[in-house]
N, C-alpha and C positions, 0 to 999 in steps of 0.2 A: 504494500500500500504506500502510493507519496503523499508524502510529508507537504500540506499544503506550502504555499511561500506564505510568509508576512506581509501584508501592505503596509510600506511605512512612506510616512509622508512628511517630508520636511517643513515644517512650523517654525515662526518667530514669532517670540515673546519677550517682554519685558518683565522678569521675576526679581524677586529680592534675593540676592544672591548671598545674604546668611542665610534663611531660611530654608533655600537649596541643598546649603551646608549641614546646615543642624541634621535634614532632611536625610544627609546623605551619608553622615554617619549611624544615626537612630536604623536607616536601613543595608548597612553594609554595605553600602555601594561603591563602585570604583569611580563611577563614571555620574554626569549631570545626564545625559539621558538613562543610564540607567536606572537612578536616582528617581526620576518621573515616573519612569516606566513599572517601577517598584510600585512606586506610591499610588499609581493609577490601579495596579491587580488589588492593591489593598484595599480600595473603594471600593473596587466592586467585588472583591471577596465579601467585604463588610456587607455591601448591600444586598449581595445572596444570601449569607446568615440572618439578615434582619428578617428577608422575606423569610425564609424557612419557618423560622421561629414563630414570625406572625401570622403566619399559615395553621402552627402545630397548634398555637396559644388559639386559635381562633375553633379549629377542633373540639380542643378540651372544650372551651365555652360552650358549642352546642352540641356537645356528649352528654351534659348536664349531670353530669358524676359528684356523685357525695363524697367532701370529703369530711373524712371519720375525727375527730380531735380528741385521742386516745388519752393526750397527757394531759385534757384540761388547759392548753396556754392561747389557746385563741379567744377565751370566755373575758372580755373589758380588761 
């Protein structure tokens, strides 16, 4: 099976270029487009997790399941 290619597309921007920095230590990077490139999967990692989450969250709600307060610590 091939290995799709990447479409990469040359962009300018004007960034703050500590926050790059800070950016680009916090994510191990060697490189400023790496740097982005990182930081870009982490968004949308992040926002795949959210949706999941508030998919599963949204489940439970209308599963309408009891839950049981064995120890007594939810009572005021």
């Amino acid at each position: 099976m091939a290995i799709p290619k990447r479409r990469v597309s040359h962009k300018h921007y004007q960034l703050d270029s500590a926050k790059i920095r800070r950016a680009q230590k916090a994510l191990h990077a060697r490189t400023e487009t790496e740097t982005i490139e990182r930081a870009l999967d982490k968004v949308l990692d992040d926002a795949e997790r959210d949706r999941v989450a508030r998919e599963a969250h949204e489940r439970f709600l209308k599963s309408r399941v009891q839950i049981l307060d064995v120890f007594g610590k939810l009572d005021g």
